[in-house]
C-alpha positions as CSV (number, residue, x, y, z in Angstrom):
1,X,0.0,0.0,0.0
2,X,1.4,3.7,-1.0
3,X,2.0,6.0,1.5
4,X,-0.4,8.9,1.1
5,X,-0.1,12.4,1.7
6,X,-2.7,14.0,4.2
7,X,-3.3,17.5,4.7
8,X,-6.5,18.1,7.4
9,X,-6.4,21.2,9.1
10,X,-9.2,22.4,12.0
11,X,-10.3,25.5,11.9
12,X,-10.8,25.8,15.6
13,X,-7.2,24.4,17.7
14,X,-6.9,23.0,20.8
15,X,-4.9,26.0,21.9
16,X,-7.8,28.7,21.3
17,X,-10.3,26.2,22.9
18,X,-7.9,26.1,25.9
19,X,-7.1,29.9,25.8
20,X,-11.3,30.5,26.2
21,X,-11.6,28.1,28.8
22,X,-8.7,29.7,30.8
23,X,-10.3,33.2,30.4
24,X,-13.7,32.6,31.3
25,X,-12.4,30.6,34.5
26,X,-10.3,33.2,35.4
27,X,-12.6,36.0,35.0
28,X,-14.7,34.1,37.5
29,X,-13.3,33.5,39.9
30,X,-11.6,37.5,40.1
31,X,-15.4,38.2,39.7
32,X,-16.4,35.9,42.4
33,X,-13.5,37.0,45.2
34,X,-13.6,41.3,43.9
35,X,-10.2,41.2,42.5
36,X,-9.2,43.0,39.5
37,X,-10.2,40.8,36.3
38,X,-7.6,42.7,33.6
39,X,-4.1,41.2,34.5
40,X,-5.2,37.6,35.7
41,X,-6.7,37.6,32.0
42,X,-3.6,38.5,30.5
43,X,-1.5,36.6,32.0
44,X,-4.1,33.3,31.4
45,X,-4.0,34.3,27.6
46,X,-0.3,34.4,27.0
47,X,0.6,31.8,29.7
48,X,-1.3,28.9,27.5
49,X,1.6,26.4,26.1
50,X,1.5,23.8,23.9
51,X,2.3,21.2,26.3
52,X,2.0,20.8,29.5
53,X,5.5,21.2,30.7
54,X,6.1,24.1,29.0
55,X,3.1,25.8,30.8
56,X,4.8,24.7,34.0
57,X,8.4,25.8,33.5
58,X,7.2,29.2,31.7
59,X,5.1,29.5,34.8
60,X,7.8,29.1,37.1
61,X,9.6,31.9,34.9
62,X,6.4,34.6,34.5
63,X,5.8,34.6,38.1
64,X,8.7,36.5,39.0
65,X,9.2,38.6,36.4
66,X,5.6,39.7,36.6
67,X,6.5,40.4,40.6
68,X,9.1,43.1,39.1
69,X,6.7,44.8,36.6
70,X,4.2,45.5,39.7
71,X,6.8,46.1,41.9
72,X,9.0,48.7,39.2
73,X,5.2,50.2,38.4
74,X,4.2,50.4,41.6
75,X,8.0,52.5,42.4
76,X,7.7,54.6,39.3
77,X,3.8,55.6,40.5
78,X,5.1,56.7,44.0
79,X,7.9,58.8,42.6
80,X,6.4,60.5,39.9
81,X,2.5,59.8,39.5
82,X,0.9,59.2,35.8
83,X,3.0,60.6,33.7
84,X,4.9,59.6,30.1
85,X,8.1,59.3,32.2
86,X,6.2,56.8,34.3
87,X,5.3,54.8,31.6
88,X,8.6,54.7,29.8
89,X,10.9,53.6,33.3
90,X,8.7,51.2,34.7
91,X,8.6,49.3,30.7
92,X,12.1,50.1,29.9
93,X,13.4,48.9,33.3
94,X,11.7,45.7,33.4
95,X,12.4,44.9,29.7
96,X,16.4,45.2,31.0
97,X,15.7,43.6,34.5
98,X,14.1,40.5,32.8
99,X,16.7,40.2,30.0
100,X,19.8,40.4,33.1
101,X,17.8,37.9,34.7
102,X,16.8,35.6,32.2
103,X,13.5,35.5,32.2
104,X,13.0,36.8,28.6
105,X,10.1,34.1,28.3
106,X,8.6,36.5,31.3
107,X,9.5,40.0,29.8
108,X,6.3,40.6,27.6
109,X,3.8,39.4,30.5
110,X,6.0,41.3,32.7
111,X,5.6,44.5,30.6
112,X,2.3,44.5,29.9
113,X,1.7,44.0,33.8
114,X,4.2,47.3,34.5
115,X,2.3,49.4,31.9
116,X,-1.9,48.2,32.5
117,X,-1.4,48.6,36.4
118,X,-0.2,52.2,36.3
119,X,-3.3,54.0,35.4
120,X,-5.0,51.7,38.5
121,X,-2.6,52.1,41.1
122,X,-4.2,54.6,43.7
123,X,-2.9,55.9,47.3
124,X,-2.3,52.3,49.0
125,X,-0.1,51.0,46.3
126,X,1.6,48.2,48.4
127,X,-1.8,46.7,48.5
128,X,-2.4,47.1,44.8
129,X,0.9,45.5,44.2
130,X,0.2,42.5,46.5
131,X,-3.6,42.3,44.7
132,X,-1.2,42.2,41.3
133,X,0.8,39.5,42.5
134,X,-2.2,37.2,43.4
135,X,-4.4,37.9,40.4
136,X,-1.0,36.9,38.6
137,X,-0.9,33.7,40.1
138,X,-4.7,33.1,39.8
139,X,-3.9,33.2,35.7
140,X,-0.6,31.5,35.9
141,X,-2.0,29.0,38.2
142,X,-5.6,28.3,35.8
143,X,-4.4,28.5,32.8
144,X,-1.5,25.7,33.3
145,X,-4.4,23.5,35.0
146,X,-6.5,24.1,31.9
147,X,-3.0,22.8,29.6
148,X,-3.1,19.8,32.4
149,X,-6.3,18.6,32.6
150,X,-8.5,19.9,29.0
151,X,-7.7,18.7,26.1
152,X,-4.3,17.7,26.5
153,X,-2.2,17.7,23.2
154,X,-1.6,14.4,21.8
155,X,1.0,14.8,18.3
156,X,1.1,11.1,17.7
157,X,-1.4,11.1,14.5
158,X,0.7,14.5,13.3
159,X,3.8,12.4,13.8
160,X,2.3,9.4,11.8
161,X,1.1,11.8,9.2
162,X,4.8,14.0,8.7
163,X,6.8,10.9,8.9
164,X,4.8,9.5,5.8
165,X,5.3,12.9,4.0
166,X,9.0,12.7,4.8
167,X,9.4,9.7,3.0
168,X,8.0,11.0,0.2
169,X,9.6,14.0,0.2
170,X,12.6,11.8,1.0
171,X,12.5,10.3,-2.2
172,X,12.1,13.4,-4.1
173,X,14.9,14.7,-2.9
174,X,17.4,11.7,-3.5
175,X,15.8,11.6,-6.9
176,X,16.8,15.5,-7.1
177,X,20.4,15.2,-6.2
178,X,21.3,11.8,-8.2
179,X,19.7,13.9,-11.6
180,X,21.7,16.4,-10.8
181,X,24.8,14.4,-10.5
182,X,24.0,12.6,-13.4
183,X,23.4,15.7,-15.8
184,X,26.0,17.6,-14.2
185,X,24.2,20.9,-12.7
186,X,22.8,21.6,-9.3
187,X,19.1,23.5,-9.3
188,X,19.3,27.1,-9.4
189,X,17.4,28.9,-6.7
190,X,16.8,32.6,-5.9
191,X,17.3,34.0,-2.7
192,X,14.2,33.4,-1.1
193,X,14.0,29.2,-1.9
194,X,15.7,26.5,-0.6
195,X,16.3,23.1,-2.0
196,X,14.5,20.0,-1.3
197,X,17.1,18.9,0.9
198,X,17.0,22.2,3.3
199,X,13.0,22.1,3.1
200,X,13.0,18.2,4.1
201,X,16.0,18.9,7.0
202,X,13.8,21.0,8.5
203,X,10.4,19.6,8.3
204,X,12.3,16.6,10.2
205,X,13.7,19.0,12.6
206,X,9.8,20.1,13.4
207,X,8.9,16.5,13.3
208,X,11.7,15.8,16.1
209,X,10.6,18.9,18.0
210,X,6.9,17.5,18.3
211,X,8.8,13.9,19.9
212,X,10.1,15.7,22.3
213,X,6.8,17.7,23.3
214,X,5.2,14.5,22.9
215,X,7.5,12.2,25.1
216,X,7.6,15.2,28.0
217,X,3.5,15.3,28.0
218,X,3.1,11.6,28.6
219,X,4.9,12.8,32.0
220,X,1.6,14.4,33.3
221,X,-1.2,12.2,32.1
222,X,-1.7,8.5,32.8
223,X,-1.4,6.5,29.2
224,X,-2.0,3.8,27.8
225,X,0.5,0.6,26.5
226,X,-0.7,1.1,23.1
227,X,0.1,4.7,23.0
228,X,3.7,4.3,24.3
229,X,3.9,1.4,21.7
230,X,3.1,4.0,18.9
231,X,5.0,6.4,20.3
232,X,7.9,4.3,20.3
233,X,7.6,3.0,16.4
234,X,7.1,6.8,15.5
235,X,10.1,7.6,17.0
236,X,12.3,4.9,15.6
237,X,10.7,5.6,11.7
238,X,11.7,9.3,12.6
239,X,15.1,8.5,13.5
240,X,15.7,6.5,10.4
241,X,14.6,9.1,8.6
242,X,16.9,12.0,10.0
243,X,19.8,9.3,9.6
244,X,19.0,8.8,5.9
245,X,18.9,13.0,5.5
246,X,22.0,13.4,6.9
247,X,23.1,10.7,4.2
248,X,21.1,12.6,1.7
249,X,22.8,15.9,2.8
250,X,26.6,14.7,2.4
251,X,25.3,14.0,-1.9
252,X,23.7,17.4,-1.8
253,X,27.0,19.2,-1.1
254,X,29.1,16.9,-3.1
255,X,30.6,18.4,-6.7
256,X,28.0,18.4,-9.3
257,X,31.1,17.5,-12.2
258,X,32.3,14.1,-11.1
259,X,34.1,12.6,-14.3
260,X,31.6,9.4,-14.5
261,X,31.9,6.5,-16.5
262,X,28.9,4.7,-18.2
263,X,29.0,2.3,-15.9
264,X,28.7,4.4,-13.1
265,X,25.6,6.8,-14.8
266,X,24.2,3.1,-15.5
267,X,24.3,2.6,-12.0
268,X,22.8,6.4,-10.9
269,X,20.1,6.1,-13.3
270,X,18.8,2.4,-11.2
271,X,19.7,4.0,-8.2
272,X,17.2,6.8,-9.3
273,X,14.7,3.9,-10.3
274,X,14.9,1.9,-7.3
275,X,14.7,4.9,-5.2
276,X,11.1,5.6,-6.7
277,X,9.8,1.9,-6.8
278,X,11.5,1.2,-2.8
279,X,10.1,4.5,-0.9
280,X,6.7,5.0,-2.6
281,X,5.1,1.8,-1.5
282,X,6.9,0.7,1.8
283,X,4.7,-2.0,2.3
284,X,5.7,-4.0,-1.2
285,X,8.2,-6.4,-0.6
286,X,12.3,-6.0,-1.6
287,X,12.6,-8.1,-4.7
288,X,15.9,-9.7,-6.3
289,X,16.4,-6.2,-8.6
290,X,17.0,-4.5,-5.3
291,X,19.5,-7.0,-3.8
292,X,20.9,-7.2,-7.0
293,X,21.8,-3.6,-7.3
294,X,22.7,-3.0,-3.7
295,X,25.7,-6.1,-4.6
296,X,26.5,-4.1,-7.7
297,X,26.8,-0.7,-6.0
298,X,29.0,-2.4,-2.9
299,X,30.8,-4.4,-5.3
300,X,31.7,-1.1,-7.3
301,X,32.5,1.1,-4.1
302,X,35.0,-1.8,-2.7
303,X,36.3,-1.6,-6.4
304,X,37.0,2.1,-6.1
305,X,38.8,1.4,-2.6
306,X,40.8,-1.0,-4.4
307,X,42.0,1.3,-6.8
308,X,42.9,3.7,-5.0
309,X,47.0,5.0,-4.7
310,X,48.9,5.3,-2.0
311,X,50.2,8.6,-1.7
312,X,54.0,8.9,0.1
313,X,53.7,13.1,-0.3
314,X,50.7,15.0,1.5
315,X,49.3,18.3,0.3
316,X,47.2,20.7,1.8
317,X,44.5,19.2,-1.1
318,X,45.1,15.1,-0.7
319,X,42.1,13.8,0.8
320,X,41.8,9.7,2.1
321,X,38.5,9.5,0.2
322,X,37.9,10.6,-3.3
323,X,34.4,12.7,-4.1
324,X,33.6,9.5,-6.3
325,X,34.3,6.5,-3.5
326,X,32.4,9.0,-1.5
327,X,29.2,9.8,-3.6
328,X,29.0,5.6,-3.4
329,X,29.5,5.2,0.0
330,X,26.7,7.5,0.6
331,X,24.3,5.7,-1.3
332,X,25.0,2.3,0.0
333,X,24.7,4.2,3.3
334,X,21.7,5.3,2.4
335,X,20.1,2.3,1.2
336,X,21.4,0.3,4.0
337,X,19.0,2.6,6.0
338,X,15.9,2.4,3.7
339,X,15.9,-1.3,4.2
340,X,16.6,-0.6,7.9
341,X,13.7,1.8,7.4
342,X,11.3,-0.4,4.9
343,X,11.5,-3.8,7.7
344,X,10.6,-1.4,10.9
345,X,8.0,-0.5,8.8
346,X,6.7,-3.6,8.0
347,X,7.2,-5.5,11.1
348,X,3.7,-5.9,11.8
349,X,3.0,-7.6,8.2
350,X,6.1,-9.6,8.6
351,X,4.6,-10.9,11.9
352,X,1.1,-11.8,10.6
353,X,3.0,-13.6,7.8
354,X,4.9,-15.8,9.6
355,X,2.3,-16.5,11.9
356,X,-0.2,-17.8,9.5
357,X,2.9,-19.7,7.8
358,X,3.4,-21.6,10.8
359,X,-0.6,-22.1,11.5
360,X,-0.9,-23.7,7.8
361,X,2.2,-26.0,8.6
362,X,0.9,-26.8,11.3
């Protein structure tokens, strides 16, 4: 079965859902106990995270830096009343007190804290910064119980769904990058586009990123063994993915005018072919052309080791592997991985195989 590409988008997110929630809730219950409703909501709106943790350790970080955008407002209020100049220190001062302390994922809650609480502040301003201070942790403290508990993110169908758009994309890109060795010219991009390599590096990169979110939210929630089984395959079909990029990245910045022989085009242009047939249906088993091939190619880059001179003078130039021996050792690197890669994909089917083999014989 082809891998297909998928492209479902909601129009409403999690996040938003989550952000609503947190502001209603917080509004509330600074309704409910007289407090002032504007800077819990704030700091519930920006304090929602994609995962859990992040709301947690950003949390940990807002706190005090929203403690010295009261406390420099409440200062600058006493000293000089409401004017610009009021404004301008208590913002310019906590924007450099955050960034010395680092709490820069703090400073913009921190500032907008300073600034909204300065028209409010009246005679007792200790007590208005205290009431700061608690309406702060009222929003800090909802809106990472809303990330906990309501709809908690989940990114193992978006993993599924990129890792079968990097092969894919995978394949175009090897594709790319053996044609261009082949006809002897790299693609030429303007300043604002990338190649298929740097556009695949970093959609892996993102794919990575949302392993990591995903492995540090199964922390917080109870889960269960078929998830973490999931989990675990997605992460090992992303890993052999990144592995085969990096592969795919040492062609991409090898010379595009490698003096080929027919032999070795012959062998490119099956590479190319086998390339398309192996990585658009991952399911379809490896047949004798590929195992034939791969022996060719191995045979040819031990042939190319063989060959080589030994050099008794070194140069500033000499290097132990030619561009050729290495543009060969890269792709039986690389197809060493996408038979690593096509047998972790199919290890299910292999399993069902093998049990009804042994059912029929026995």
């Amino acid at each position: 079965m082809a891998i297909k590409k998928t492209n479902k988008k909601r129009f409403i997110g999690n996040r938003v859902i989550k952000t609503g929630i947190a502001v209603f809730l917080t509004s509330a219950i600074c309704i409910y106990f007289d407090l002032p409703v504007i800077f819990a909501v704030i700091t519930a709106i920006v304090s929602i995270e994609p995962t859990t943790s992040d709301s947690i350790r950003k949390g940990i970080i807002r706190f005090p830096a929203s403690a010295i955008g009261a406390g420099l407002a409440t200062t600058s209020y006493y000293f000089l009343g409401v004017t610009a100049l009021t404004y301008t220190i208590a913002a310019f001062l906590t924007i450099i007190l955050c960034q010395k302390l680092k709490l820069q994922e703090g400073t913009l809650v921190a500032a907008l804290t300073a600034v909204a609480m300065i028209p409010e502040l009246h005679d007792h301003v200790f007590i208005s910064f205290l009431l700061r201070l608690g309406t702060t942790t009222i929003g800090l403290t909802v809106s990472s119980l809303v990330n906990a508990f309501i709809l908690p993110v989940n990114y193992l169908s978006e993993i599924r769904s990129r890792n079968n758009q990097h092969v894919l994309e995978l394949k175009k890109a090897v594709q790319a990058e053996i044609r261009n060795l082949l006809f002897a010219k790299k693609e030429r991009k303007s300043i604002n586009e990338t190649s298929s390599y740097d556009v695949l590096r970093n959609k892996v990169s993102r794919t990575e990123y949302l392993i990591r979110s995903q492995r540090r939210e199964m922390r917080f929630h109870r889960f269960k063994m078929g998830n973490y089984r999931r989990f675990h395959l997605y992460k090992q079909t992303t890993n052999f993915i990144q592995r085969a990029v990096l592969h795919l990245g040492n062609l991409h910045y090898l010379s595009s005018t490698l003096p080929l022989t027919n032999y070795e085009k012959e062998l490119l242009v099956r590479a190319d072919r086998i390339v398309r047939t192996t990585l658009e249906d991952t399911e379809a088993p490896l047949n004798d052309e590929y195992f034939k091939f791969i022996d060719e190619l191995d045979n040819h880059l031990r042939s190319n080791f063989t060959r080589a001179h030994p050099v008794n003078v070194y140069s500033h130039d000499h290097h132990h592997l030619t561009e050729k021996s290495s543009l060969f050792y890269e792709l039986v690197a690389f197809f060493d991985l996408v038979e690593d890669l096509h047998y972790h994909l199919n290890k299910r089917v292999t399993k069902r195989y093998w049990g009804n083999e042994q059912s029929r014989s026995t």
